[in-house]
C-alpha positions, 0 to 999 in steps of 0.5 A: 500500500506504501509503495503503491502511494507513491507510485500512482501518486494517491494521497490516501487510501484504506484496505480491510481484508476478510477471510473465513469469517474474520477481519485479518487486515483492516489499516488506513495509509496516507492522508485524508487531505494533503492540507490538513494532513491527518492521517488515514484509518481504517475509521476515515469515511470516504465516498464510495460511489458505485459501490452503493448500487449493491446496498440498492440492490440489498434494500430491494432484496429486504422488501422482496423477502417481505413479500412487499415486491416481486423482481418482475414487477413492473416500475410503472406499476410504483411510478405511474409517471415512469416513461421510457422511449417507447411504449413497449419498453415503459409497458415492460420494464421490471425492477430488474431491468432498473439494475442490471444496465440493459435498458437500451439507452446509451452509456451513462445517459443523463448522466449530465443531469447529476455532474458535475453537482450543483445541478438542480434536476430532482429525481421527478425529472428522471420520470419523463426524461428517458423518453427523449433519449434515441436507444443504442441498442434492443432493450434486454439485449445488451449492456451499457452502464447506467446510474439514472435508473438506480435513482428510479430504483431507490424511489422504489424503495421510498414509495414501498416503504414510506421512509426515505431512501437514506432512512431505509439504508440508516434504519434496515441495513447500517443499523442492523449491521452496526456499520455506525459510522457509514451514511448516505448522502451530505445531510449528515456530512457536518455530523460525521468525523474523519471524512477524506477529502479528495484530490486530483493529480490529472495535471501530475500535481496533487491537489485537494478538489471541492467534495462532490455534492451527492444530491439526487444520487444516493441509490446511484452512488451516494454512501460514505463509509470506511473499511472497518463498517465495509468489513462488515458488509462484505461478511453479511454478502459472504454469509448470503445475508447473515450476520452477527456472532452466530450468525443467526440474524438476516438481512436478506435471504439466501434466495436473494443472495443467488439473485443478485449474484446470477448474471442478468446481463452478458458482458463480453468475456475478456481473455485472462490466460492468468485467471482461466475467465470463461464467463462475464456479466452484471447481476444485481448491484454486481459484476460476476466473473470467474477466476480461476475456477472461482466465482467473483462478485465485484464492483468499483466506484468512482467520483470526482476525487474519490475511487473504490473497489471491492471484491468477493470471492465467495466459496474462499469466503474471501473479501476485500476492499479498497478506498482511495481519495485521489482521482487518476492513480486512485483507481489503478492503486484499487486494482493494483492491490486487490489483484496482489491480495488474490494472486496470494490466494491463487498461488500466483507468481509475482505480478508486479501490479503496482508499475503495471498500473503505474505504466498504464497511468503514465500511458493513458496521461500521455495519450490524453495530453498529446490530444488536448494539447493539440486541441488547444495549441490549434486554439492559439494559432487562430486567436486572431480570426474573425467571426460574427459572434452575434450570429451564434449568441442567445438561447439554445433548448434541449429536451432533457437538459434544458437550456445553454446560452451562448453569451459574450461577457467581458469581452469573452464568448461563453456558455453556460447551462441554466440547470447546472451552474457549473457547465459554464465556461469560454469558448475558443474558435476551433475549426470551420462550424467548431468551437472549444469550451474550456469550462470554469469547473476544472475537477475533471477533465471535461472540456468539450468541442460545440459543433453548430449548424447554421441557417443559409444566412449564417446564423446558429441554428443548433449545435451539438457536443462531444468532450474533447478528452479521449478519456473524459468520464463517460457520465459527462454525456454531451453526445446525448445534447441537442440543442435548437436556437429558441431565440 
């Protein structure tokens, strides 16, 4: 772990290991803010973002087990207001369907609609706006990840059980568990003690960023927790819903166990000559692969500053967990130590994780400042050329996203989205009808081409949007934009 800090440059991380029923190794390394430098433990909460998709799939196990749902029940049925992009799809669409990404949509759409934060949409936004999406593929038939169904899935839980999605998780999963430290969402970030803060290091410095505001997201990705509460859930999973010290309590049924680790959705099995992979797909709140001759139940979680993973290994009634603070090296530190970890229980030779994801950290950086640079190296060389701006100034609607304006202040062309402050930024002449948006908000590497399209007399009709980055975050959906001139 000390080695792997310095080496993927990561501020702070945490790890608990569990093995055969027991807690063997639960350490924090690092600091939780370069600023404060207060060290890490196995206590700092951090964000765990997508890994709270399997708490979402749990809670609806809970009430499943209760006799309160069905997995086919149908979404509608809970939120008559639900609307997908054709009828057939509305009409059908079960409660699996909300976790397993194979909706038809596109990756990540709507994704906009939550980051970067500070956005205003609410979840009965989300009702109505997979409506104005184009699919990418049949419904059921192929994976693309989604987080705005998961926010649908937890207004499920509310409407079900007539307590708020953060109250359900507090009340009938934390409590239960005695996981006291972990939460969902800020309403409790003033309360909590020991909170990471995180960091980016895309531009090769390490730098303390703004928390990411959960918001509407708590079911997609919203819990705060720390591995000694995260060791606790991992033996709840590898006990098929039991716990406690004789594990005689259940939190969910074994039924519901093999449900969420049964593959709904086929993803394309990469080759592993290491690890003998035969199968791959997602379950519910799960990625499912083999290794080894060995089922995994795994997950990762990613946001602005904050990346995680945990892995079980059920039948070695192993589990494993890593929390990290730093965007870019966060992610390969995760991976890096959790292959180490399993490659000792396989038997494997040395691997050398750490310099691989170091090696890949440095190539993938590489790749995208050589296409950045270029992007704005040709900026600069066409500072001087003149255009009317008049003709691409005023009000520009999209049927889910709303309203962008393109502006001039100071002197300055802008743009800037009327529901999410933060998408504000100037705009560079780029080539021919293109144009360059640096944004304000700088956390993420999401700056972003705008293509217009202009009426015989040369005015902008529309324009259209794609991230400049090769490696831009998938939830920075700017392809999924179609915005017309209203004024």
């Amino acid at each position: 772990m000390e080695e792997a800090l310095v080496k993927l440059n990561v501020a702070g991380a945490s790890i608990a290991v569990v093995k055969d029923g027991q807690v063997i190794h639960q350490k924090g390394y690092g600091v939780a803010s370069i600023t404060t430098k207060e060290k890490v433990t196995e206590y700092t909460n951090f964000q765990i973002a997508s890994n709270t998709k399997a708490f979402t799939a749990a809670a609806l196990a809970i009430l499943v087990d209760e006799g309160k749902i069905t997995w086919d029940d149908k979404v509608k049925d809970y939120i008559p207001e639900f609307k997908m992009y054709n009828d057939y799809v509305t009409d059908n669409f079960n409660i699996v369907d909300l976790l397993t990404h194979r909706s038809g949509l596109g990756l990540g759409a709507g994704d906009l609609t939550f980051i970067p934060d500070g956005a205003d949409f609410t979840v009965k936004d989300l009702f109505g706006i997979f409506q104005h999406f184009k699919p990418v593929s049949s419904f059921r038939t192929k994976y693309n990840y989604d987080n705005l169904l998961y926010i649908i899935a937890g207004e499920i839980i509310a409407r079900v059980s007539k307590m708020s999605y953060e109250e359900f998780i507090q009340k009938r999963i934390f409590n239960p568990l005695q996981m006291n430290s972990s939460f969902v969402g800020d309403s409790n970030i003033q309360d909590a003690k020991n909170v990471a803060a995180p960091h980016s290091a895309a531009t090769g410095e390490l730098k303390k960023i703004d928390r990411f505001a959960i918001g509407m997201i708590g079911p997609a990705g919203g819990i705060y927790s720390n591995v000694a509460d995260m060791s606790k859930w991992m033996l709840t999973q590898l006990n098929k819903g039991r716990y406690g010290d004789d594990l005689k309590s259940l939190l969910f049924s074994s039924a519901s166990s093999g449900k969420m680790w049964t593959i709904q959705t086929v993803l394309p099995n990469y080759i592993s000559e290491r690890y003998n992979t035969q199968f791959n797909g997602y379950g519910l709140g799960w990625v499912l692969n083999d290794m080894r001759g060995h089922l995994t139940a795994m997950h990762t979680g990613g946001l602005p500053g904050m990346l995680s993973q945990v892995m079980l290994v059920p039948d070695m009634k192993l589990g494993i967990v890593v929390l990290t603070n730093t965007e870019n090296g966060g992610g390969g530190l995760a991976f890096a130590i959790t292959r180490a970890i399993l490659d000792s229980y396989f038997g494997l030779d040395d691997a050398e994780w750490i310099d691989n994801r170091a090696r890949n950290l440095s190539r993938n950086i590489g790749a995208t400042d050589a296409v950045t640079k270029e992007v704005w190296a040709q900026v600069d060389s066409l500072s001087g050329i003149k255009y009317n701006r008049q003709n691409l100034m005023g009000m520009y609607n999209d049927k889910w996203f709303g309203q962008m304006e393109i502006y001039e202040k100071n002197g300055e062309l802008r743009i800037r989205s009327l529901r999410s402050p933060k998408l504000n930024g100037r705009m560079f002449f780029y080539d021919k009808n293109t144009f360059a948006v640096k944004w304000d908000y700088q956390d993420m590497n999401c700056d972003a081409f705008v293509i217009f399209d202009y009426s015989k007399r040369g005015k902008a009709q529309s324009f259209k949007m794609k991230g400049i980055s090769p490696s831009i975050d998938f939830s920075f959906d700017f392809q999924d934009l179609d915005l017309k001139r209203i004024d």
